[in-house]
C-alpha positions as CSV (number, residue, x, y, z in Angstrom):
1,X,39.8,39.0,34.5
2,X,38.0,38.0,37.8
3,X,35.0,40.6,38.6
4,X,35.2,40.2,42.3
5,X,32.1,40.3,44.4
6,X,30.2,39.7,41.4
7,X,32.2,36.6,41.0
8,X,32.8,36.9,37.6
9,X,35.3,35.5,35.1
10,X,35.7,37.0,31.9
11,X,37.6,35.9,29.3
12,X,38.8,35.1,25.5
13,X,40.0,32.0,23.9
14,X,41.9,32.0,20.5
15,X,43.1,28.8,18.7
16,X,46.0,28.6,16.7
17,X,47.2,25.6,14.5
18,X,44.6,23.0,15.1
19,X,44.8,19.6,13.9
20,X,42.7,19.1,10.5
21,X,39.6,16.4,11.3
22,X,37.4,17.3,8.2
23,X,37.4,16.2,5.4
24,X,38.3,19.3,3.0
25,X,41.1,20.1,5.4
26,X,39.7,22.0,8.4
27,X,37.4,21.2,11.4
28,X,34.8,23.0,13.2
29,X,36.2,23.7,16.5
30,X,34.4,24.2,20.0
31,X,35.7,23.6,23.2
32,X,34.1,22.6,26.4
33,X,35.7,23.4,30.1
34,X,35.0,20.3,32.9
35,X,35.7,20.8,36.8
36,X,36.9,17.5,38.8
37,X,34.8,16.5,41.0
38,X,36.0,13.2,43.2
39,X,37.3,11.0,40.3
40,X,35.2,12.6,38.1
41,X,34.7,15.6,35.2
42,X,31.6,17.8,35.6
43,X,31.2,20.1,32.2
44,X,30.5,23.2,33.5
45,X,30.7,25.7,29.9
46,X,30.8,24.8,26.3
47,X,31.2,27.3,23.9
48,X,29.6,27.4,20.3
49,X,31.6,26.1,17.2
50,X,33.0,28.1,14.6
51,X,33.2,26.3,11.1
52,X,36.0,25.6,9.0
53,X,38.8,27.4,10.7
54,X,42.3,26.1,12.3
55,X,42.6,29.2,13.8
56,X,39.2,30.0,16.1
57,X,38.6,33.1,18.0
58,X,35.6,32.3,20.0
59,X,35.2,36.3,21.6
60,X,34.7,37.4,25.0
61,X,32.9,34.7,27.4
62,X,32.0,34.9,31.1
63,X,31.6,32.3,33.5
64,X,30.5,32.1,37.4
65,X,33.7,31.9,39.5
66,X,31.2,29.3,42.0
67,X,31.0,27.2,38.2
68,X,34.8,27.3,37.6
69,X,36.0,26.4,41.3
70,X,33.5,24.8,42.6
71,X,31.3,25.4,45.8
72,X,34.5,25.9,48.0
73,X,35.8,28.5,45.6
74,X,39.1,26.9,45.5
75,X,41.6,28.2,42.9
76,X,43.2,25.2,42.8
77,X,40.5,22.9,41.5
78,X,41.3,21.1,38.2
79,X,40.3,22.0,35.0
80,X,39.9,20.1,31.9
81,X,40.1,22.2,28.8
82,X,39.0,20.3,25.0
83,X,38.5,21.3,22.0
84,X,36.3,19.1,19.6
85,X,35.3,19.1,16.5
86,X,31.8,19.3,15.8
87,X,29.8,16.9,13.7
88,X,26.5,16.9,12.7
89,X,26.0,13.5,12.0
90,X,28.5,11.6,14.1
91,X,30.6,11.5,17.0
92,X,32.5,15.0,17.9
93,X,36.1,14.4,17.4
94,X,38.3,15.3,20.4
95,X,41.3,17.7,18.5
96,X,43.3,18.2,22.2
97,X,43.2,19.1,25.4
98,X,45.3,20.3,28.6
99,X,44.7,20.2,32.6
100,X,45.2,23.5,34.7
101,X,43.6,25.5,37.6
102,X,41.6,28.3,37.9
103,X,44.4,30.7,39.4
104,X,46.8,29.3,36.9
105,X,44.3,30.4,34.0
106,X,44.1,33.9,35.8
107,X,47.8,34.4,36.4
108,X,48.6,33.3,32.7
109,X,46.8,35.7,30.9
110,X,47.4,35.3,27.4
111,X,49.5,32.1,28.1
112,X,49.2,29.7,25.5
113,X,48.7,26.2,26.3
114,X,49.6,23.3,24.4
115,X,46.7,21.1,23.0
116,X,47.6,17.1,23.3
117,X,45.3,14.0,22.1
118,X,46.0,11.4,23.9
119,X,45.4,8.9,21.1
120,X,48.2,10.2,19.5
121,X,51.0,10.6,22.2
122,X,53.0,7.5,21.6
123,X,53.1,8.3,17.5
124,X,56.0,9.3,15.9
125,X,56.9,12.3,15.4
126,X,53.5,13.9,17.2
127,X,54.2,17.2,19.1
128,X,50.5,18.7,19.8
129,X,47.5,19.0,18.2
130,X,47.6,23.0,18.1
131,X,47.4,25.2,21.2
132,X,44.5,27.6,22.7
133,X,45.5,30.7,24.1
134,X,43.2,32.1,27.4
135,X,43.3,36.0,27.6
C-alpha cells in the first residue's frame, strides 16, 4: 500500500518453505531489501530475524517511497530481495533471493515470489529455496 504524499510504503512479508541452514533443522530468517545503484546494491531496510521458523511472518513494515526508488522516484528501479539466516557467531547464510521493481511489488500484492540461491542453481534436482510472499 503506497501512502501518497506522505510517501509511504507499507507492507507485510510472510515466508513459506525456507530452506533448513541450522543445525536442528530450521534457520533464523531475516531479509534485507537493496536498491541498484550504477553497477551496484545499496541496502536500504533490513528487517529483524525470527528464530527457528521455515515459515516467518515478519508483521507490518513501512519504508520511505524516496528509500525504495531512489531520489528520482522511479518505479522501475531494481530491487534485490534476500533472505538470510542469522548467525551469531559466523557468517549469515544467504537462504534465497529474487530481483523486482517497486511498481511490480505494489501491483503484486500478495504475489509470491520464488526464493533462488544462486549457489545451488546448477544442482540437481534444486527448484527454490522457499518463497516470500509481499502483501
Amino acid at each position: 500500500e503506497v501512502d501518497g504524499w506522505k510517501g509511504l510504503v507499507r507492507f507485510e512479508v510472510e515466508g513459506k518453505g525456507l530452506d533448513k541452514k541450522d543445525l536442528w533443522g530450521k534457520s533464523d530468517p531475516y531479509f534485507r531489501i537493496s536498491r541498484k545503484e550504477g553497477d551496484t546494491y545499496t541496502q536500504i531496510y533490513q528487517s529483524n530475524h525470527i528464530p527457528k521458523t521455515l515459515d516467518p511472518a515478519w508483521g507490518p513494515k513501512q519504508i520511505r517511497l524516496i528509500h525504495l526508488c531512489g531520489p528520482s522516484l522511479s518505479r522501475s528501479t531494481q530491487l534485490l530481495i534476500q533472505v538470510f539466516d542469522y548467525d551469531l557467531l559466523k557468517k549469515h547464510d544467504l537462504i534465497g533471493q529474487f530481483s523486482t521493481t517497486p511498481d511490480e511489488l505494489v501491483k503484486s500484492a500478495g504475489r509470491e515470489f520464488e526464493l533462488v540461491n544462486p549457489s545451488k542453481v546448477n544442482k540437481w534436482g534444486y527448484r527454490n529455496s522457499g518463497r516470500l510472499r509481499v502483501v
